[in-house]
gemmi code that builds the backbone of each chain (N, CA, C; Angstrom):
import gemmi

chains = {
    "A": [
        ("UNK", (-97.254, -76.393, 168.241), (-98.488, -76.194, 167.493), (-99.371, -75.172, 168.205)),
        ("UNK", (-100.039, -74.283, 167.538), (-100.800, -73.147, 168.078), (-102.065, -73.811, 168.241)),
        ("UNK", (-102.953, -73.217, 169.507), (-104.331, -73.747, 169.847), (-104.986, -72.538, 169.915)),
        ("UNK", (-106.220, -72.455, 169.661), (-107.485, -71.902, 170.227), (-106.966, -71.890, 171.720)),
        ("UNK", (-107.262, -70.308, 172.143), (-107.432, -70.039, 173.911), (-108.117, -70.785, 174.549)),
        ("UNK", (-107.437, -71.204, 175.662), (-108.666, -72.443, 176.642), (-109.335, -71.443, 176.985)),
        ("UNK", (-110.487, -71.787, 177.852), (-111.310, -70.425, 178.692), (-110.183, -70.325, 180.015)),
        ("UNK", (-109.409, -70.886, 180.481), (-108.932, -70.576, 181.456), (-107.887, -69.281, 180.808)),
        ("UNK", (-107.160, -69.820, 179.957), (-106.608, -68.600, 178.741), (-106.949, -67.595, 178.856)),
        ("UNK", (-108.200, -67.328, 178.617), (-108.855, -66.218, 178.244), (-109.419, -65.239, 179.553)),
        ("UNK", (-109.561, -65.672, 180.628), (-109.741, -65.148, 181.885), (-108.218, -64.880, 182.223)),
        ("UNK", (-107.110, -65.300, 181.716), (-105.872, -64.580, 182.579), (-105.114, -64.139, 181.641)),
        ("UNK", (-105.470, -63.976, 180.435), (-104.550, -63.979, 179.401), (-104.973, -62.656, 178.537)),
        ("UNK", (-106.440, -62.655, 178.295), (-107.374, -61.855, 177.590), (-108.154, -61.027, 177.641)),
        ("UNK", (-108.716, -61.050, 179.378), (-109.002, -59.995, 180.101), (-108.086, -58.532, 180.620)),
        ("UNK", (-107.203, -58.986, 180.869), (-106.247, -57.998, 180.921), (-106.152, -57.234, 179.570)),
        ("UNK", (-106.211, -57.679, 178.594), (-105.925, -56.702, 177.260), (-107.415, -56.237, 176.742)),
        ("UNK", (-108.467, -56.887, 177.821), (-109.929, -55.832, 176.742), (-110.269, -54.580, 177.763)),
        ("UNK", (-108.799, -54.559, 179.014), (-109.203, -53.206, 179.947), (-108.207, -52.007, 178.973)),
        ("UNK", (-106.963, -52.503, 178.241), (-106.359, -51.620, 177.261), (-106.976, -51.365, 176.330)),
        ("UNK", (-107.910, -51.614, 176.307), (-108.772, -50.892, 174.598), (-108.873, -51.928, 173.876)),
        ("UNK", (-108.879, -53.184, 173.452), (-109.083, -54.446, 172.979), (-110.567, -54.500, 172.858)),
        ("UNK", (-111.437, -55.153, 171.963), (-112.061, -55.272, 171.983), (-112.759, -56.406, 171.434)),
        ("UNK", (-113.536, -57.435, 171.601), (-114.277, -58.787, 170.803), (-114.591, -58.658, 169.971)),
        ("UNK", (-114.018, -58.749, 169.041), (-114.906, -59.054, 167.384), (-116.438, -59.411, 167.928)),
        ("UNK", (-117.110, -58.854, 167.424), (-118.589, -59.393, 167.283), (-118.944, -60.422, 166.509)),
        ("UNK", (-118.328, -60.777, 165.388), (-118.697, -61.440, 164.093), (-117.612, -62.700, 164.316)),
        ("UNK", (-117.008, -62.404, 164.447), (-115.855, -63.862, 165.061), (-115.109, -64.044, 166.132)),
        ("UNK", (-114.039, -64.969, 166.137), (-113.366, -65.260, 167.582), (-112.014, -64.243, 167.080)),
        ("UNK", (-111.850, -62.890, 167.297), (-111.092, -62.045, 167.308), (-111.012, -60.742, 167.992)),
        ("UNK", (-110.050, -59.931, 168.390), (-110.328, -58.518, 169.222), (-109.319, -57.963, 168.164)),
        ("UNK", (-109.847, -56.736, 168.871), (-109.734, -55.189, 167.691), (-109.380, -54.031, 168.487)),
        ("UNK", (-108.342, -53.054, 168.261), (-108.121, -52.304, 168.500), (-107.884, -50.747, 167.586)),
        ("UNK", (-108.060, -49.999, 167.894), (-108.014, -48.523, 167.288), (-106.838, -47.535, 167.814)),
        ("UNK", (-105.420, -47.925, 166.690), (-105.133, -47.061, 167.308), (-104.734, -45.814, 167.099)),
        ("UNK", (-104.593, -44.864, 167.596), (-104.120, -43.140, 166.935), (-103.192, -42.566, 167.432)),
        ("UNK", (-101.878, -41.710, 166.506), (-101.176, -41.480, 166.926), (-100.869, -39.306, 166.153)),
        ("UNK", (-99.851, -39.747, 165.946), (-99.572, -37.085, 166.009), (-99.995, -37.258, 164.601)),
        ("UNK", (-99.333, -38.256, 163.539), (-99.250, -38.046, 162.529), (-99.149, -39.239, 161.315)),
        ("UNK", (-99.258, -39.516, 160.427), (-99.218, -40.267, 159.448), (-97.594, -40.634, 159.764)),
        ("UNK", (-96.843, -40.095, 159.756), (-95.137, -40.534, 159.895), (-95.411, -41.448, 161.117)),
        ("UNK", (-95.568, -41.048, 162.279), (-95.569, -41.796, 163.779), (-96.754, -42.862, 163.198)),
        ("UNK", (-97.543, -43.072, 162.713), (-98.486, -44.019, 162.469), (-97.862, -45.208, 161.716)),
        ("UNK", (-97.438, -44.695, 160.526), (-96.538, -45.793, 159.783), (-95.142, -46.296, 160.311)),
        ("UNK", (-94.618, -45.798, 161.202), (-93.593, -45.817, 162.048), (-93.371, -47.148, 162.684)),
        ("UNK", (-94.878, -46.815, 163.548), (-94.896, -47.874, 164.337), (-95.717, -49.318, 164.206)),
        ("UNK", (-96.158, -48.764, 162.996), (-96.645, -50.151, 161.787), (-95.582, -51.151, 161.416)),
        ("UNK", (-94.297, -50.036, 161.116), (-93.084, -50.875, 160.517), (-92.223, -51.562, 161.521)),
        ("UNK", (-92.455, -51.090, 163.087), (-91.747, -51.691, 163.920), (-92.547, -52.918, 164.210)),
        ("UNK", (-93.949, -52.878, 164.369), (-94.846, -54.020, 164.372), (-94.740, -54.948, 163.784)),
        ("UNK", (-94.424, -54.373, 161.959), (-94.311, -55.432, 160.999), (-93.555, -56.283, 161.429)),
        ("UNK", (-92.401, -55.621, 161.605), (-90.701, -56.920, 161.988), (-90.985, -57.892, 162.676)),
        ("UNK", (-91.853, -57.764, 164.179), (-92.361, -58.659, 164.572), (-93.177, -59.588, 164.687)),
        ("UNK", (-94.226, -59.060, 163.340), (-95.084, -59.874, 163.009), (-94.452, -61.095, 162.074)),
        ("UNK", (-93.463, -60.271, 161.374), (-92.989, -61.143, 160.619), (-91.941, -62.436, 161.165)),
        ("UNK", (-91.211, -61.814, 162.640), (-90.789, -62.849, 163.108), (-91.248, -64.053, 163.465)),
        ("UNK", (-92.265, -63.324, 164.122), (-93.768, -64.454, 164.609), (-94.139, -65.280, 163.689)),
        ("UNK", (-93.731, -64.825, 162.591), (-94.909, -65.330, 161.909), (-96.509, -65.583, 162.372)),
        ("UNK", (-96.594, -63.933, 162.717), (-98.532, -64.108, 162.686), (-98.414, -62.752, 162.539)),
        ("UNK", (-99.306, -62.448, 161.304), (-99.761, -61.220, 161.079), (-100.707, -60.523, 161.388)),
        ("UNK", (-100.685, -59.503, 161.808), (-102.154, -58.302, 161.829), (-102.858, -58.350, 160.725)),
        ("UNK", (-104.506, -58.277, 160.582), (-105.264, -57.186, 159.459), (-105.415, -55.856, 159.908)),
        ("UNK", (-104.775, -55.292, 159.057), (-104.810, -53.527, 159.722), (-105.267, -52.796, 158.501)),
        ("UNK", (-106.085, -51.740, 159.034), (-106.737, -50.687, 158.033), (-105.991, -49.366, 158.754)),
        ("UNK", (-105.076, -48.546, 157.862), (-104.714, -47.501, 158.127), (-104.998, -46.235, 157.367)),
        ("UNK", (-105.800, -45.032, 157.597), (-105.787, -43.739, 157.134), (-104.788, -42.613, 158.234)),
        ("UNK", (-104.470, -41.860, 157.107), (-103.558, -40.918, 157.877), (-102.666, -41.875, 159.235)),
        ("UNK", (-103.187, -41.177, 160.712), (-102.667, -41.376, 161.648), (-103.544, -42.087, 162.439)),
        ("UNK", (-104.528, -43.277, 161.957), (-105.259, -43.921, 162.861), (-105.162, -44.876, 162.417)),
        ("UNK", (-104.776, -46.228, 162.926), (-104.408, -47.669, 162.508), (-105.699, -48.748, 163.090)),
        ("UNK", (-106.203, -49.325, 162.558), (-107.350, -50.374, 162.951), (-106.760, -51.466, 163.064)),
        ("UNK", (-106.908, -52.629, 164.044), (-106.210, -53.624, 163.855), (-107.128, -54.889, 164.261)),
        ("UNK", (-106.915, -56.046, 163.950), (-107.664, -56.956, 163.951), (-106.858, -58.545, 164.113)),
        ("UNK", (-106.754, -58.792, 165.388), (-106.515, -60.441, 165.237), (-107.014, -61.515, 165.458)),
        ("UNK", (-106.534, -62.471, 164.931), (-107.091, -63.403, 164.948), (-105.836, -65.090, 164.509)),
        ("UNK", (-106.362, -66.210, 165.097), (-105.059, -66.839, 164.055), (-105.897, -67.819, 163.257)),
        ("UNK", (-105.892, -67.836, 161.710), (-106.578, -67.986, 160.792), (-106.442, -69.702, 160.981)),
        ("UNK", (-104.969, -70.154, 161.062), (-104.904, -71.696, 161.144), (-105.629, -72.866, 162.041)),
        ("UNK", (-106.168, -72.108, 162.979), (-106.955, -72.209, 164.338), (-108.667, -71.554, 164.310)),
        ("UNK", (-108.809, -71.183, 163.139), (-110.310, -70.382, 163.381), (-110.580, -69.518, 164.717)),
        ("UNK", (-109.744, -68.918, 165.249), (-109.544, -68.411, 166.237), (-108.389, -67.382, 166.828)),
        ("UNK", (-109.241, -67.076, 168.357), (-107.588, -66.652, 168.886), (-107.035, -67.468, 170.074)),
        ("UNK", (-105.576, -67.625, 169.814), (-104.684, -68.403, 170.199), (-103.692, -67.457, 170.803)),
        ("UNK", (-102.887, -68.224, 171.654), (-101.813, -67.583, 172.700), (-101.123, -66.207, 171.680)),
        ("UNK", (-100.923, -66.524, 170.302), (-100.231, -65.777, 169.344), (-100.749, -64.315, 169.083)),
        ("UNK", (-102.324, -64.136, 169.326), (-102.355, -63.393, 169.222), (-102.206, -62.347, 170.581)),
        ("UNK", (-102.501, -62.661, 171.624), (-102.301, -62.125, 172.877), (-100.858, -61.724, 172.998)),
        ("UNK", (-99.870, -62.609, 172.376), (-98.183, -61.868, 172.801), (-98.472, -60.873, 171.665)),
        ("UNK", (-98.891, -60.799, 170.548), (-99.101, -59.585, 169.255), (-99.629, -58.477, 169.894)),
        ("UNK", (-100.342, -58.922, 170.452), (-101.835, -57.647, 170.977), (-101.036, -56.832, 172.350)),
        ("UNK", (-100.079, -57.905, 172.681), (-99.062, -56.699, 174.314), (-98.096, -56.181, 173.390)),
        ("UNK", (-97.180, -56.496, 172.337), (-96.479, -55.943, 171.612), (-96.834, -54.916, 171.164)),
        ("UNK", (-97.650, -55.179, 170.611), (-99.221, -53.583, 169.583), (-98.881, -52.686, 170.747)),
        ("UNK", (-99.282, -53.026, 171.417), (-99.702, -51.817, 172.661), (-97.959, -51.536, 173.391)),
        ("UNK", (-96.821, -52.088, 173.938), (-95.728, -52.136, 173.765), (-95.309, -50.743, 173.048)),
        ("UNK", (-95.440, -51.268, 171.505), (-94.773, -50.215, 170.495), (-95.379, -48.786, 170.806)),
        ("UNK", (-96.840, -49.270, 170.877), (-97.157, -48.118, 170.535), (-97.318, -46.744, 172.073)),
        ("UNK", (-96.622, -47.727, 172.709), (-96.675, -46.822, 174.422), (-94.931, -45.816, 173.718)),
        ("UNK", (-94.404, -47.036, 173.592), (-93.029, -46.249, 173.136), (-93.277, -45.085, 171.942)),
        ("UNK", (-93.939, -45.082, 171.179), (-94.119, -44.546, 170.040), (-94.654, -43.139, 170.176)),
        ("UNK", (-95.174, -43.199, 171.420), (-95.921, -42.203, 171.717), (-95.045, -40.855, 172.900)),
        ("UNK", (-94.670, -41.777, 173.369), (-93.336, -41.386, 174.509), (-92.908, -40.159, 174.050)),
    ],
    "B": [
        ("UNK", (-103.200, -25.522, 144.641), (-103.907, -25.483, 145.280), (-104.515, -26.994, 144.568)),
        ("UNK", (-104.999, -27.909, 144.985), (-105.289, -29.121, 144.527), (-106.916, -28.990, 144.295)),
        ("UNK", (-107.519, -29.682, 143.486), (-108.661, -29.432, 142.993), (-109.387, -30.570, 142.065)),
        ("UNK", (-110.677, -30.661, 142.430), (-111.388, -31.768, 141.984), (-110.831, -32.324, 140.137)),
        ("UNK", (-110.789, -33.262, 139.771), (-110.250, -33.687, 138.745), (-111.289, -33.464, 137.750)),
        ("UNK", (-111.373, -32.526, 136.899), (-112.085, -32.269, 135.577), (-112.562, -33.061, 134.486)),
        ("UNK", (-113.752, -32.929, 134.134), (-114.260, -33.632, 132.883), (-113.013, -34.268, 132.043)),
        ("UNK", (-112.309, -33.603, 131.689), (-111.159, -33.587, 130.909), (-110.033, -34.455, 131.283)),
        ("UNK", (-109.918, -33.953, 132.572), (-108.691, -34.786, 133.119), (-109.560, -36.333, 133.787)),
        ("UNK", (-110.579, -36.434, 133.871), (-111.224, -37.845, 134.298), (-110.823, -38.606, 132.600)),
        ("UNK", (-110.500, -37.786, 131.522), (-110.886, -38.739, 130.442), (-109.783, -39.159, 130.014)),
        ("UNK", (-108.469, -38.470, 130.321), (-107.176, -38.461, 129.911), (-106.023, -39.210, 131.009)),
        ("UNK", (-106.473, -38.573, 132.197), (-105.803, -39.348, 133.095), (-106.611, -40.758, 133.976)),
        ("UNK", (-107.428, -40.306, 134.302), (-108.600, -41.514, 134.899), (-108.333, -42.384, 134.513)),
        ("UNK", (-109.287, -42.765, 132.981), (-109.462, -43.608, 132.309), (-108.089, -44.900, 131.848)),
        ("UNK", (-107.068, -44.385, 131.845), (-105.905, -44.912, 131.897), (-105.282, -45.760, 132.689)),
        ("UNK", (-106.034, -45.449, 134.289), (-105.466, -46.310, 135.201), (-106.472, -46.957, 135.305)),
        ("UNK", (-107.804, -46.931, 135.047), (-109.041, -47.636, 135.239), (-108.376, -49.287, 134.176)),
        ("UNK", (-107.544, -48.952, 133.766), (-106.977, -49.789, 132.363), (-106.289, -51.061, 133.662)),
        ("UNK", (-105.549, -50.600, 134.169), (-104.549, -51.250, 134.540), (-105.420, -51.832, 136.547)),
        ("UNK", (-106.280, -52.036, 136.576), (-106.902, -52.734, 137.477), (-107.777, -51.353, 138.693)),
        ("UNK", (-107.907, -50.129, 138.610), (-108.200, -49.290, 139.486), (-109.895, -49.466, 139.150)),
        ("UNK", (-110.345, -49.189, 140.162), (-111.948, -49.052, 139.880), (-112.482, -48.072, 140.416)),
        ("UNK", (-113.318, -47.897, 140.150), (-114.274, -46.400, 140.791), (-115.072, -46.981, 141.840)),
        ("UNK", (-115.017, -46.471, 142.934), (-115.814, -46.719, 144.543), (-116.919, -46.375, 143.756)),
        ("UNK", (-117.979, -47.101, 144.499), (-119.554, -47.292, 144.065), (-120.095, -46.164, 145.181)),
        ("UNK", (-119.469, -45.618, 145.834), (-119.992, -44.889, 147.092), (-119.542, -43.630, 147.170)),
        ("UNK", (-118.670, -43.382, 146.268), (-117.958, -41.945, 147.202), (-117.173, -41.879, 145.215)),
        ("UNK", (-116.389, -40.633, 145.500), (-115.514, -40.080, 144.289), (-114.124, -40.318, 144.631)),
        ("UNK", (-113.569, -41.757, 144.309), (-112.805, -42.701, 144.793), (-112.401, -44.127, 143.689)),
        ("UNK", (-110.943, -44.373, 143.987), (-110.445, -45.100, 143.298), (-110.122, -46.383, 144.365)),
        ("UNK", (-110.129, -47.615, 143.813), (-109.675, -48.908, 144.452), (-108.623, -49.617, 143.893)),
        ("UNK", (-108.045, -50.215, 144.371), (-107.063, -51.625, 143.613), (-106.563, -51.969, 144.892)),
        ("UNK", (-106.811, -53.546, 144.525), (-106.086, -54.603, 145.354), (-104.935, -55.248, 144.838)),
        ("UNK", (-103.623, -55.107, 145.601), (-102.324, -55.583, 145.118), (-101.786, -56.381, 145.693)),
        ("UNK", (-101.459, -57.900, 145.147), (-101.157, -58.974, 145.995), (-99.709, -58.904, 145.675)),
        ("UNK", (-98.412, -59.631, 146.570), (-97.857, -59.689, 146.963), (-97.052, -61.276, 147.089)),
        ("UNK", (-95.693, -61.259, 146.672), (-95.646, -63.010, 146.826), (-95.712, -63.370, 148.497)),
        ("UNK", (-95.089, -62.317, 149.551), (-95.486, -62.224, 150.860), (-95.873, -61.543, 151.772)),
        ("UNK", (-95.319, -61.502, 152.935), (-96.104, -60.247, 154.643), (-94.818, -59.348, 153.769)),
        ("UNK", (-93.425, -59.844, 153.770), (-92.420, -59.028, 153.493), (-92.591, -57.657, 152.269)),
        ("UNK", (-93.292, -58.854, 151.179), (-93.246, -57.954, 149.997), (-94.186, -57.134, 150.254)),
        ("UNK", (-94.779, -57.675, 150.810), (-96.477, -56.943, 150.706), (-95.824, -55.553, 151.504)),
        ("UNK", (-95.122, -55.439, 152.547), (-94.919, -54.837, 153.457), (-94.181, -53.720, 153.118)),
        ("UNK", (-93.252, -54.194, 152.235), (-91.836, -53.289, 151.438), (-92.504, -52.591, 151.108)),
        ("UNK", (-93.090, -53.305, 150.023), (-94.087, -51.837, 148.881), (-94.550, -51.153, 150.155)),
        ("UNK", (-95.716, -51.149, 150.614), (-96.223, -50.544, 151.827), (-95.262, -49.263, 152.028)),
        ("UNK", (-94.027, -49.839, 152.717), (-92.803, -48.862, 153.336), (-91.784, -47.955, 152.109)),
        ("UNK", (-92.422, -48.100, 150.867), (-92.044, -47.398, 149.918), (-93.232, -46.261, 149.794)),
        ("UNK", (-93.948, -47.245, 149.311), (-95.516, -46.178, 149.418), (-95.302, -44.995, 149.986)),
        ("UNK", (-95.588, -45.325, 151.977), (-95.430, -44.206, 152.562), (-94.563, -43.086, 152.484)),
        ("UNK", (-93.653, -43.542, 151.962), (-92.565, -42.604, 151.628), (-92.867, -41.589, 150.664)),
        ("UNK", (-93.308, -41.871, 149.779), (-94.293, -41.112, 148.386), (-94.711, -40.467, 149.500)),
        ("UNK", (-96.090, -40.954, 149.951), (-96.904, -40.233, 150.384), (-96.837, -39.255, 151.096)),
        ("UNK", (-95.611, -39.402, 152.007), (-95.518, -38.617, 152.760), (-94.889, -37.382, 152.465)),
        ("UNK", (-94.483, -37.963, 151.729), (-93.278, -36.528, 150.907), (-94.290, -35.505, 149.828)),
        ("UNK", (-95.170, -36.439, 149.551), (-96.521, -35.651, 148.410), (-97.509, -35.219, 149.754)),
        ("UNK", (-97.459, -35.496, 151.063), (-98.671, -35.192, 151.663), (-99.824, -35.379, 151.025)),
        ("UNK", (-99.937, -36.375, 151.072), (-101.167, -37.237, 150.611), (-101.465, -38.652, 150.459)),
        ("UNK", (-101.844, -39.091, 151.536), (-102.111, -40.249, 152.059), (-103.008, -41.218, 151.628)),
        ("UNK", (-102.604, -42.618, 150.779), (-103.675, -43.835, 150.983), (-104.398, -44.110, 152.308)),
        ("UNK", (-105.898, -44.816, 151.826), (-106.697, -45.478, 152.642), (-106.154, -47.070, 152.599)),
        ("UNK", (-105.841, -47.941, 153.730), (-105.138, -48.975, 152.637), (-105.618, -49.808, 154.019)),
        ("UNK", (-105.438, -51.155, 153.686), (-105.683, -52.194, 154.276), (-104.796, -53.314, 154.325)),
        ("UNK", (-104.123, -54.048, 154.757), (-103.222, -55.298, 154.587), (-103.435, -56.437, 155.516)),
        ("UNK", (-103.986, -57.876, 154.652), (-103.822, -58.786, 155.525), (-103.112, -59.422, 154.719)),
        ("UNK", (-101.858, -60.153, 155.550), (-100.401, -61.095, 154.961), (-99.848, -60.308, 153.595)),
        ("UNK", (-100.201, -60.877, 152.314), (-99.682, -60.643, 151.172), (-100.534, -59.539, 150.392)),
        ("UNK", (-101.623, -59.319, 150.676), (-102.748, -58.434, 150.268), (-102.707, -57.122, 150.669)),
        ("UNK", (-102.838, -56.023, 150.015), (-103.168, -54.667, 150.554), (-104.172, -53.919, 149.837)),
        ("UNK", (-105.332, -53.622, 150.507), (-106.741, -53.321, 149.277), (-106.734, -51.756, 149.600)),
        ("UNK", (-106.087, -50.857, 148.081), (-105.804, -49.140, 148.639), (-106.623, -48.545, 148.245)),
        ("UNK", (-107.925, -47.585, 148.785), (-108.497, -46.387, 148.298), (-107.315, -45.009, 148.113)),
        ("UNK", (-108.049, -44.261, 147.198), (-107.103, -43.205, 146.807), (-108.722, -42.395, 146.629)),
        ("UNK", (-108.637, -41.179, 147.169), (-109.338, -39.902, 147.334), (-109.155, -38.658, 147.697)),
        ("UNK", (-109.302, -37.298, 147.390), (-108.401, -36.095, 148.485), (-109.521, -35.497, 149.133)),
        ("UNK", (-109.685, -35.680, 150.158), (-110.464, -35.506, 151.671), (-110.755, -34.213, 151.638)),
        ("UNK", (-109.987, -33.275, 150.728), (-109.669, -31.362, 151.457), (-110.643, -31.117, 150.508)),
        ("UNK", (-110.826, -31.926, 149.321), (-111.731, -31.264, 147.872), (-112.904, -32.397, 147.771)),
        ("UNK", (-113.005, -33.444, 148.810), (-114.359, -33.976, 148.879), (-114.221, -34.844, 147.856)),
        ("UNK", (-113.459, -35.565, 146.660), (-113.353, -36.455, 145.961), (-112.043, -36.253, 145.072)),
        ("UNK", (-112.034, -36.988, 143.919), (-110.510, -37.332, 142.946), (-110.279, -36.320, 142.945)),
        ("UNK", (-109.014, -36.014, 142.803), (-107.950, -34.749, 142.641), (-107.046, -35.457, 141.674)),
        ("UNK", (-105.946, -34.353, 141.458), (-104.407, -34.754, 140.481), (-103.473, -35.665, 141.116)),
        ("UNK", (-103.850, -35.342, 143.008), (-102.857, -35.999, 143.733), (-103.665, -37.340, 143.591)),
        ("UNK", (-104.683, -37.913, 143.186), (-104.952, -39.423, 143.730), (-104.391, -40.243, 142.355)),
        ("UNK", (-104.074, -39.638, 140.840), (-104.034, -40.135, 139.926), (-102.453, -40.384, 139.993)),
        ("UNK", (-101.393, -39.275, 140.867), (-100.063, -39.044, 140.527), (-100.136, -40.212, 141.554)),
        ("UNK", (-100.338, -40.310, 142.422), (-100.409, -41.305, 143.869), (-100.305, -43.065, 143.184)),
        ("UNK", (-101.643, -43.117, 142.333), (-101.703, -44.087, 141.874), (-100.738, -44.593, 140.857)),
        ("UNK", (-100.204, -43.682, 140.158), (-99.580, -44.151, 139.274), (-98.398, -44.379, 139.464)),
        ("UNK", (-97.803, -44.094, 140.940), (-96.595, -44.122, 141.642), (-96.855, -45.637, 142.365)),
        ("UNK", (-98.105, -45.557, 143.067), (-97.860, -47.334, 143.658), (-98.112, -48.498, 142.537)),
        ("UNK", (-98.922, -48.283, 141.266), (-98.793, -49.135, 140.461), (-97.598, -49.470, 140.267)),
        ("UNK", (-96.121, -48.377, 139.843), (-95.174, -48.601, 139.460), (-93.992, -48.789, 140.519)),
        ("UNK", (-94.273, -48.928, 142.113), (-93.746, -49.493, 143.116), (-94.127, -50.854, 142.834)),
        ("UNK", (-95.349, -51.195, 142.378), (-95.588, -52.775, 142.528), (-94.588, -53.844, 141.536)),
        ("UNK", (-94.886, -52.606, 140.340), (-93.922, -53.667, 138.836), (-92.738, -53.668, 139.452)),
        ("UNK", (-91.880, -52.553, 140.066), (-90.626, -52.917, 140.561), (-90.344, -53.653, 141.726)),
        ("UNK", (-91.580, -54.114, 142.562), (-91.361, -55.097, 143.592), (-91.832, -56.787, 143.089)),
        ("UNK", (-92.599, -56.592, 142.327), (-92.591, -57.962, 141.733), (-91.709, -58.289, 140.709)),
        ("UNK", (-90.966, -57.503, 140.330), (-89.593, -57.615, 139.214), (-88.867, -58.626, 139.680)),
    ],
}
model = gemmi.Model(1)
for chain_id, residues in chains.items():
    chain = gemmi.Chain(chain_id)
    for i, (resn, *xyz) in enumerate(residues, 1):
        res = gemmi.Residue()
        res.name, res.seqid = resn, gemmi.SeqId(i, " ")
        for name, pos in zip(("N", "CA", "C"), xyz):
            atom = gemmi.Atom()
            atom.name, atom.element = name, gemmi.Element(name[0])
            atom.pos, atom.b_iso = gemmi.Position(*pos), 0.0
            res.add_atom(atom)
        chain.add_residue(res)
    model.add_chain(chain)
structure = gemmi.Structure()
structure.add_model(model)
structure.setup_entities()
C-alpha cells in the first residue's frame, strides 16, 4: 500500500531531487519540474519512454507539453499526496531525460 | 506560406469543428477540446499518433495529459493566431480519437 512521505522520507528521499530542479508545488503536496530538450521529436521521445514506465508503475505524470518543453507535475492522487512513488518517477524523469539528452 | 484563417474560412472550416466539441480560447485566437480516453494507454496511443501528424505537418499541439485525459490547444505561434494548419491539425486528432475509441 502506498503512503504519504514520512518527514524522515522527505529529508533523504526528497531533498536530493529539489537540488535537480524539482520543485514544491505551492498549492499542494506535489513537486514540479520543467523540462527542455533540441526539439519537439526528442521531447515526445522521451515522454514515450516515460510513459512505459509510468504505465508499469502504475502512477502517472500530469504533464503539459509545447513544442520541446515538457512541464511535469507529481503527485499520488490515492494518498492526497506525495508518496515513495513519486520520488522513484521523479529519478526516472530525470534518468530518461539525462540519457535523452546524451 | 501559412496565414491567419479568413473571415471566410472561420465560417466554412471553423465553424464545423466548433460542431464536434472544439471551443474558442476566451484569451488568445485559439481552439480547445478535451479528449478522454478509456485509459493512461489509450490516452497515450492517440498522443503517440498525434505527434506523428504533427511532426510530419510541423506543427505542434499545446496539450496536457493527466491518466486518461488530454486537454489540446491548437494555435500557429508564427501568424499570432488560427491558421489552416490548426483546423487540418484538428481535424486529424478528432479522427485519431474515433479510430482509437473504435
Amino acid at each position: 500500500m502506498t503512503e504519504l512521505l514520512s518527514d524522515t522520507a522527505r529529508k533523504t528521499t526528497l531533498e536530493p531531487l529539489l537540488k535537480t530542479g524539482w520543485k514544491l508545488d505551492s498549492n499542494r503536496d506535489a513537486i514540479k519540474k520543467t523540462f527542455k530538450f533540441k526539439d519537439f521529436a526528442d521531447a515526445f521521445g522521451w515522454m514515450t519512454r516515460a510513459a512505459i514506465w509510468a504505465e508499469k508503475w502504475n502512477h502517472h505524470p500530469e504533464w503539459f507539453n509545447v513544442y520541446k518543453t515538457v512541464e511535469v507535475t507529481l503527485t499520488t492522487h490515492d494518498v492526497g499526496g506525495l508518496s515513495t512513488l513519486d520520488v522513484k518517477l521523479a529519478r526516472k524523469l530525470d534518468t530518461l531525460a539525462g540519457e535523452a539528452r546524451a
